[in-house]
RODRENRO-868672 format. One record per atom (N, C-alpha, C): atom name; residue in one letter; residue number from 1; x, y, z. Coordinates in nm, 2 decimals. Layout:
<rs>
<CA A NUM <X Y Z>> ...
</rs>
This chain:
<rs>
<N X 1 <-11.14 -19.53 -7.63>> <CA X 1 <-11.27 -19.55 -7.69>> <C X 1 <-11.32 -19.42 -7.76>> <N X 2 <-11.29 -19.29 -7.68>> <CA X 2 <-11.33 -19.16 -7.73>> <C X 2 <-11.29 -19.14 -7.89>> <N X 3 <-11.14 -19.19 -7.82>> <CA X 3 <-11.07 -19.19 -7.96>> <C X 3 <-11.09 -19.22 -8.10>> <N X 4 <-11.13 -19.35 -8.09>> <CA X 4 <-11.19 -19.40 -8.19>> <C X 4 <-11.32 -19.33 -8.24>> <N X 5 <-11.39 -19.29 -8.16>> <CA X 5 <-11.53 -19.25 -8.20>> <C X 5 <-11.51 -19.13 -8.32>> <N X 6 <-11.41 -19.05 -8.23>> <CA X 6 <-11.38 -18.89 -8.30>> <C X 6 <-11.30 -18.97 -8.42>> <N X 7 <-11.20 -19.04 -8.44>> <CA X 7 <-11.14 -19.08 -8.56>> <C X 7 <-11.29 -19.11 -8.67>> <N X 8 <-11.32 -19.21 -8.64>> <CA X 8 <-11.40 -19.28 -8.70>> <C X 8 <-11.50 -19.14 -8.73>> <N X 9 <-11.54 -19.02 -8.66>> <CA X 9 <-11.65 -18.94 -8.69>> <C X 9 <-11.54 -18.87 -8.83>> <N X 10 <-11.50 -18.83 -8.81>> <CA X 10 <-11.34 -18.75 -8.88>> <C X 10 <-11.35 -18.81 -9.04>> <N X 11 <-11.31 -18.96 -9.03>> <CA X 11 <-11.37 -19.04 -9.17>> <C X 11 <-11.44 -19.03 -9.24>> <N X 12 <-11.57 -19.03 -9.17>> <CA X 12 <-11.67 -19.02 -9.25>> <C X 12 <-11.73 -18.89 -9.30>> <N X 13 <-11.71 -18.75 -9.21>> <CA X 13 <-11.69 -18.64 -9.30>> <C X 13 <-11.60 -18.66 -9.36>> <N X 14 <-11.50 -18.67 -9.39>> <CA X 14 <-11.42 -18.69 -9.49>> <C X 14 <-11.46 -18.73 -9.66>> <N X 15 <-11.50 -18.87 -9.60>> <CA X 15 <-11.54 -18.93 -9.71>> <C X 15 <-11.71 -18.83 -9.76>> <N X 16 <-11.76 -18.80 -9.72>> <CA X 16 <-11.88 -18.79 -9.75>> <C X 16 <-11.85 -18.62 -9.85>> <N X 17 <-11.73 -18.57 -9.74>> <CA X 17 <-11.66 -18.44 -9.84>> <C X 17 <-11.65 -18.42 -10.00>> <N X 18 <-11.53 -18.62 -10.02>> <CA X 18 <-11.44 -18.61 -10.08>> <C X 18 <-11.59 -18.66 -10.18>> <N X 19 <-11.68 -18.67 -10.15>> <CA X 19 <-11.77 -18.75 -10.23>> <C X 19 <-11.81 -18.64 -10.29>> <N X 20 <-11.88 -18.55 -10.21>> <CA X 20 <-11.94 -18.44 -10.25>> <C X 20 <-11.83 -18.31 -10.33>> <N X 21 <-11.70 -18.35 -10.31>> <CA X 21 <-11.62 -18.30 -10.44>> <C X 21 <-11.63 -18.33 -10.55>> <N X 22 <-11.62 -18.48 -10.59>> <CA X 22 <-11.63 -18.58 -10.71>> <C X 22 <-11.75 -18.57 -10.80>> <N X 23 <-11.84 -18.53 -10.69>> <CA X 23 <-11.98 -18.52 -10.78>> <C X 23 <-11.97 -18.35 -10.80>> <N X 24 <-11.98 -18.27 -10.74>> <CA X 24 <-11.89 -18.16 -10.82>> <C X 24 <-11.82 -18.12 -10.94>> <N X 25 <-11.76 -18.17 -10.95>> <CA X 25 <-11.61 -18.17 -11.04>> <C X 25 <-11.69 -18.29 -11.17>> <N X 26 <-11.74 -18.36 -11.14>> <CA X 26 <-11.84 -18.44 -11.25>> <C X 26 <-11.95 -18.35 -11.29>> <N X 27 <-12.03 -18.28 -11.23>> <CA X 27 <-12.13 -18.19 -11.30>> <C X 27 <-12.07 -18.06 -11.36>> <N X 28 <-11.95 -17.97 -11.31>> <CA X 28 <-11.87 -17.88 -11.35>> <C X 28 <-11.84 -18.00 -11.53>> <N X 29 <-11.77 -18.06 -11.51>> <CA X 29 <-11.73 -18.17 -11.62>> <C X 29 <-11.84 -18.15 -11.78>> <N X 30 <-11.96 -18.21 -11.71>> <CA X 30 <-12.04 -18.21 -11.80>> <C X 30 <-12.14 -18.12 -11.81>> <N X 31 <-12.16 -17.98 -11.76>> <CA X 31 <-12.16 -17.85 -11.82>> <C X 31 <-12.08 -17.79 -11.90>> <N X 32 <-11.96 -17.78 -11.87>> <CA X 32 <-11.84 -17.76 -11.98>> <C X 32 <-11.89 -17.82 -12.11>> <N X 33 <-11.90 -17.97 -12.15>> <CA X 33 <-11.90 -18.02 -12.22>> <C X 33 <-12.03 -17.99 -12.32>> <N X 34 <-12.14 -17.97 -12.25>> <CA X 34 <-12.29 -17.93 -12.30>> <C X 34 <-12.24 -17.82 -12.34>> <N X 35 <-12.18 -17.68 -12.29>> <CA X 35 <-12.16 -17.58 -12.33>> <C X 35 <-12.09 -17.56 -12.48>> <N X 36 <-12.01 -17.66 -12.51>> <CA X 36 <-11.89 -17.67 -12.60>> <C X 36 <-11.95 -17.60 -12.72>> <N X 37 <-12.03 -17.66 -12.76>> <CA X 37 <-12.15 -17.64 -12.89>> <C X 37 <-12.14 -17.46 -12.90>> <N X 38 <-12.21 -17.42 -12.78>> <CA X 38 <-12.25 -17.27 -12.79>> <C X 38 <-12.10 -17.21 -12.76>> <N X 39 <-12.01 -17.25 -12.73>> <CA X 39 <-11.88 -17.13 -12.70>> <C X 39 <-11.79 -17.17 -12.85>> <N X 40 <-11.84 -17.27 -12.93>> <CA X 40 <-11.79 -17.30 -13.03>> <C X 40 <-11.88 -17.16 -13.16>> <N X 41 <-11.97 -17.21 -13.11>> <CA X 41 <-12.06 -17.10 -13.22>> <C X 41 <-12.03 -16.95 -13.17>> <N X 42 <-12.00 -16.91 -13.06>> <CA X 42 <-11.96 -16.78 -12.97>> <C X 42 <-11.84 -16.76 -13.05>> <N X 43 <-11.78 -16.81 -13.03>> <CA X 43 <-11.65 -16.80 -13.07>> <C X 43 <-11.61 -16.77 -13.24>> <N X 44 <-11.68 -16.84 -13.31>> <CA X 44 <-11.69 -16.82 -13.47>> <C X 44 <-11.77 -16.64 -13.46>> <N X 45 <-11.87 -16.66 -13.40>> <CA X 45 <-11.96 -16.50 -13.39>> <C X 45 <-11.82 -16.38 -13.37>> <N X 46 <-11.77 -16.43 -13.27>> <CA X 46 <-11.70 -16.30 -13.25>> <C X 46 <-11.54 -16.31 -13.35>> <N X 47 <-11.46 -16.40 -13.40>> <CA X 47 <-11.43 -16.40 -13.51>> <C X 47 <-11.47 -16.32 -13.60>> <N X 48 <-11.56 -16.41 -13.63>> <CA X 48 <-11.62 -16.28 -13.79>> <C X 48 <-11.61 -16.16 -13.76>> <N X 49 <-11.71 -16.10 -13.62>> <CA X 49 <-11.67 -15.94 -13.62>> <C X 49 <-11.54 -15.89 -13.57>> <N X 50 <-11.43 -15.92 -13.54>> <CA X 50 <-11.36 -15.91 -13.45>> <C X 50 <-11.22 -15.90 -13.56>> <N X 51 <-11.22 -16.02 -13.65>> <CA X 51 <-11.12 -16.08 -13.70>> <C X 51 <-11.07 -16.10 -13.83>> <N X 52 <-11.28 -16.13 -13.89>> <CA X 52 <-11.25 -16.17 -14.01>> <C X 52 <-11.23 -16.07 -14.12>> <N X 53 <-11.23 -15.94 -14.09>> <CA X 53 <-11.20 -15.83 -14.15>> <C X 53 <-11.04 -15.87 -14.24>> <N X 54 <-10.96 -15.88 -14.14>> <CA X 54 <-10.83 -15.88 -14.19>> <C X 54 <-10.77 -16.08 -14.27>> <N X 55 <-10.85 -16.13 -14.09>> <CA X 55 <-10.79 -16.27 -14.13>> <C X 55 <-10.86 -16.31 -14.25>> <N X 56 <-10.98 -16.29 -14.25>> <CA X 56 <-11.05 -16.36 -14.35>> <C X 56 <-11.18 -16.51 -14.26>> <N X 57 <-11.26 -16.53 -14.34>> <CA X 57 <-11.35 -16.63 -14.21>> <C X 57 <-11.25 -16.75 -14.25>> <N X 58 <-11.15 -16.78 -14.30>> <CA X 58 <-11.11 -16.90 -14.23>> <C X 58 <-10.99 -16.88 -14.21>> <N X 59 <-10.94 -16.76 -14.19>> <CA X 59 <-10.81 -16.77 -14.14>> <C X 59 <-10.65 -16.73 -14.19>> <N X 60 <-10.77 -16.74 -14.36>> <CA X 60 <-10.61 -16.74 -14.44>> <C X 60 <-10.58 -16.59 -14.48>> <N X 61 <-10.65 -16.51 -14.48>> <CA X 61 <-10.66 -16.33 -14.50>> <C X 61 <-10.77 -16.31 -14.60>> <N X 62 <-10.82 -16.19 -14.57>> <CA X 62 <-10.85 -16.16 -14.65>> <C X 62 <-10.82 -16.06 -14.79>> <N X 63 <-10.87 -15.97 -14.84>> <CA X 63 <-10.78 -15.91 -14.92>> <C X 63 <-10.72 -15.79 -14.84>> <N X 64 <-10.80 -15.78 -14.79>> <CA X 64 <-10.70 -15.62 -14.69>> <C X 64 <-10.56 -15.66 -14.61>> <N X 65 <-10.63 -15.78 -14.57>> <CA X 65 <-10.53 -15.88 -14.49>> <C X 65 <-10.42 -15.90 -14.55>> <N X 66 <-10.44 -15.98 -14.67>> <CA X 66 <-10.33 -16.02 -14.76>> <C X 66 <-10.26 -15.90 -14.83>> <N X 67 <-10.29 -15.73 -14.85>> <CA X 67 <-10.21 -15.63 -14.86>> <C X 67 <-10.14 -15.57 -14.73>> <N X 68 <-10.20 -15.63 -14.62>> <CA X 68 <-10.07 -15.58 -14.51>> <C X 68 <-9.99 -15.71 -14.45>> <N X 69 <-9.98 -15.83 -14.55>> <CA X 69 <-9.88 -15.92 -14.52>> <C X 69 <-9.90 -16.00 -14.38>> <N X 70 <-10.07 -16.01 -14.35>> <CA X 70 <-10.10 -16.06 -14.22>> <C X 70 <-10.06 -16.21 -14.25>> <N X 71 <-10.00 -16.29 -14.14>> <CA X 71 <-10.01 -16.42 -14.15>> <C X 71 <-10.11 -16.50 -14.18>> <N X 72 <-10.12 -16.63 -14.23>> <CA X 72 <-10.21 -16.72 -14.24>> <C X 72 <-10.25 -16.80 -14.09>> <N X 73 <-10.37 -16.78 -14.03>> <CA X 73 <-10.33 -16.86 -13.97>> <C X 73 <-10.41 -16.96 -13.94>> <N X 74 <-10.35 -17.04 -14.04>> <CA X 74 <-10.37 -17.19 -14.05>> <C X 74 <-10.25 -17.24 -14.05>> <N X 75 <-10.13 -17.15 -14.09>> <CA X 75 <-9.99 -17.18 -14.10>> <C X 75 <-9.92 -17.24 -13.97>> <N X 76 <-9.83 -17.35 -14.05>> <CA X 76 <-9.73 -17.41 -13.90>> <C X 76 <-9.68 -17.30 -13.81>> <N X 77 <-9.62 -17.19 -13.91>> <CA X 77 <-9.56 -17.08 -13.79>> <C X 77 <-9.66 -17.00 -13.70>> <N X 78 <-9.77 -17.02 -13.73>> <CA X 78 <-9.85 -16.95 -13.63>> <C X 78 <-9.91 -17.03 -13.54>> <N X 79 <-9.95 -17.16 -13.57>> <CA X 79 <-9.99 -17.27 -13.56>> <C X 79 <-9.91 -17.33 -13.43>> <N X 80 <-9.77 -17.35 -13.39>> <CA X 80 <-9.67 -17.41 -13.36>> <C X 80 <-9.65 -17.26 -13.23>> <N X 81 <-9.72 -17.12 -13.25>> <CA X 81 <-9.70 -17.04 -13.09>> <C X 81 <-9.76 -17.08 -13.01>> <N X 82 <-9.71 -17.07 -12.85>> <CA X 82 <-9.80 -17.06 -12.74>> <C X 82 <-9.91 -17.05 -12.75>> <N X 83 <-10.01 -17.12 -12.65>> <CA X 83 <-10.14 -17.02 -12.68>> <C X 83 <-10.13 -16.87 -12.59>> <N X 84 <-10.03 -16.86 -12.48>> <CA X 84 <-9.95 -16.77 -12.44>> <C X 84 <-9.96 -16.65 -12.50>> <N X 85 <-9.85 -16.67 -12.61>> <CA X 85 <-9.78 -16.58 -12.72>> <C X 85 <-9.96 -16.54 -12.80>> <N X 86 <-9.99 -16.62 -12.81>> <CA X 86 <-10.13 -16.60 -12.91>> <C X 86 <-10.21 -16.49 -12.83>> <N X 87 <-10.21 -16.52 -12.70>> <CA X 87 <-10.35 -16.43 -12.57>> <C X 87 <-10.26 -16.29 -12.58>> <N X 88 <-10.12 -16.28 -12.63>> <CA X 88 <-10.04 -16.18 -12.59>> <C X 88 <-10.05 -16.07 -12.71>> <N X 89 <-10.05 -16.15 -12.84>> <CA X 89 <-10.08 -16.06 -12.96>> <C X 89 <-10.22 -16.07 -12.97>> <N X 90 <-10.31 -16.12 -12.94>> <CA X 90 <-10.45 -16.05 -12.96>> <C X 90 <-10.47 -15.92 -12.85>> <N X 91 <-10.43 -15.96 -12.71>> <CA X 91 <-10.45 -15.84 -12.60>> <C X 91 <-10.34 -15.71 -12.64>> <N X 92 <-10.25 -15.70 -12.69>> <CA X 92 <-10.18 -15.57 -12.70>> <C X 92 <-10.13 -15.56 -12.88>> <N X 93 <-10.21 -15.64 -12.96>> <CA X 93 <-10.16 -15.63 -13.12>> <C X 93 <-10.04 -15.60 -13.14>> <N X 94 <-10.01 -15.63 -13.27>> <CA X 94 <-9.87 -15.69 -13.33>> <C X 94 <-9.86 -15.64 -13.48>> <N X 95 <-9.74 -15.56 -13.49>> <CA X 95 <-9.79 -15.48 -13.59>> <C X 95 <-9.85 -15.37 -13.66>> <N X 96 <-9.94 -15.41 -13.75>> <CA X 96 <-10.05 -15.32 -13.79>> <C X 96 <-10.16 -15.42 -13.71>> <N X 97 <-10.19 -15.49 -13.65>> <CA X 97 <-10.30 -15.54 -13.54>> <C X 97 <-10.33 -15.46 -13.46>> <N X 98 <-10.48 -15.41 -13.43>> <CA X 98 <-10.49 -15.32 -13.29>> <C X 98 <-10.49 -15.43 -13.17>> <N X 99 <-10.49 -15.37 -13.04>> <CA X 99 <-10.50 -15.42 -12.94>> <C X 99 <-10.63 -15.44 -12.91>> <N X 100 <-10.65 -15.57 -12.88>> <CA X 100 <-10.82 -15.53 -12.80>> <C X 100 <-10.82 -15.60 -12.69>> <N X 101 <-10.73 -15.55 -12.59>> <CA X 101 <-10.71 -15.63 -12.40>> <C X 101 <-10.85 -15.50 -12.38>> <N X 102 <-10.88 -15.40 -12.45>> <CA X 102 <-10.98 -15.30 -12.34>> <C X 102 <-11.14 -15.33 -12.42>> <N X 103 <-11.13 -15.44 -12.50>> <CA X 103 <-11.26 -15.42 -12.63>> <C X 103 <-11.35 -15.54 -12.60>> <N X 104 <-11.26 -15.66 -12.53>> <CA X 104 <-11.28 -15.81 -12.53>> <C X 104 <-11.22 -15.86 -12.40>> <N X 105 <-11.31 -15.97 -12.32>> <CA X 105 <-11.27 -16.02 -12.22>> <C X 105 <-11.16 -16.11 -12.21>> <N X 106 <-11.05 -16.12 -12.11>> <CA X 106 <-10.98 -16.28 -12.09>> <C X 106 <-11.04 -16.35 -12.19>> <N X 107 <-11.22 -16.40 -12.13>> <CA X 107 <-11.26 -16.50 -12.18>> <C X 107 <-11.26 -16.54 -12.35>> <N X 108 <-11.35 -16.39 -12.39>> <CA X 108 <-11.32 -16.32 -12.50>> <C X 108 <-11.17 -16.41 -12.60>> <N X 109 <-11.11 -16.35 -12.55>> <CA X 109 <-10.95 -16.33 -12.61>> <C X 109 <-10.90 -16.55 -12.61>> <N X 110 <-10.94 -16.55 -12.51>> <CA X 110 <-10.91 -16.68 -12.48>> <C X 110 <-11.03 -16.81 -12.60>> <N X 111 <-11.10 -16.76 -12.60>> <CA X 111 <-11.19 -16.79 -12.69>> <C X 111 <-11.14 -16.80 -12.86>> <N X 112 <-11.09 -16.72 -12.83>> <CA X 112 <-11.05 -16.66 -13.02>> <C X 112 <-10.90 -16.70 -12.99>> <N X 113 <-10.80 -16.73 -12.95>> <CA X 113 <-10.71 -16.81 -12.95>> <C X 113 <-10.75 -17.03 -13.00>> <N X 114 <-10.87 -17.06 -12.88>> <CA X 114 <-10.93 -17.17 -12.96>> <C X 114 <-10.99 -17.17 -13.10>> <N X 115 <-11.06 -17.05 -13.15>> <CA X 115 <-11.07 -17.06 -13.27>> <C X 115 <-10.97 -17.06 -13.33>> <N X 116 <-10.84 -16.97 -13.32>> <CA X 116 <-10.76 -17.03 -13.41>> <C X 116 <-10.69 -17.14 -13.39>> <N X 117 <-10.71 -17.22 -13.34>> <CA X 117 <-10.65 -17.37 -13.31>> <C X 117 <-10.73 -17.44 -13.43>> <N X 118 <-10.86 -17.38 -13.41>> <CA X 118 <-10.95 -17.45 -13.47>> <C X 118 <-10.93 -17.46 -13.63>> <N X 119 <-10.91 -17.37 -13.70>> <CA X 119 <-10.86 -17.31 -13.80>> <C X 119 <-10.74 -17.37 -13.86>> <N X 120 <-10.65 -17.45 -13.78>> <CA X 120 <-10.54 -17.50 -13.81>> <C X 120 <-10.57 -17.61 -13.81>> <N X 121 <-10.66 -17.64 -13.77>> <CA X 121 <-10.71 -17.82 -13.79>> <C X 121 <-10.78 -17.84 -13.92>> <N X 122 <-10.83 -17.74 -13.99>> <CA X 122 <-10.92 -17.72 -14.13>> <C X 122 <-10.87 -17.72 -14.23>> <N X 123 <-10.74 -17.68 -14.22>> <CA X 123 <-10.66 -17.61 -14.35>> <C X 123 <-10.65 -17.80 -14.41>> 
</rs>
């Protein structure tokens, strides 16, 4: 009879845990989603100062860009890297690219990798 009581107590924290995860992981869910808007505008912001010097604001170069042979990147071959490879040439530059792992956060860096995803969806 003990037995059962303690099982039976055991379940229902459980359940009341596994509840109080779900509703968690649902509000984490749709903060993300509210946020989208502003990390999308964040992300264009730091572009422009960050990027659009060379790339150009949409991606495809600008003229300084386009005299040092920077890629397009809206292009399949840029298009078609990791986003890996992408966090790896923005954090330690490629090239004539500077590095900016000491200028810009993870988040930062990670950020402007989705912009250029974004960029590839426009062209």
């Amino acid at each position: 009879m003990r037995l059962n009581k303690t099982r039976n107590s055991v379940v229902r924290k459980c359940a009341i845990l596994g509840a109080l995860a779900a509703a968690a992981l649902a509000l984490t869910g749709s903060i993300l989603r509210a946020d989208g808007a502003h990390d999308s505008a964040a992300s264009a912001t730091l572009f422009r100062s960050k990027c659009a010097m060379c790339h150009g604001p949409d991606g495809a170069g600008s003229e300084v860009g386009k005299s040092l042979n920077i890629p397009d990147l809206r292009s399949p071959a840029v298009q078609k890297l990791p986003n890996a490879e992408l966090v790896e040439i923005i954090s330690n530059g490629k090239g004539g690219m500077p590095s900016f792992k000491n200028s810009l956060t993870a988040e930062q860096i990670h950020a402007l990798v989705m912009r250029v995803r974004s960029l590839g969806r426009k062209k």
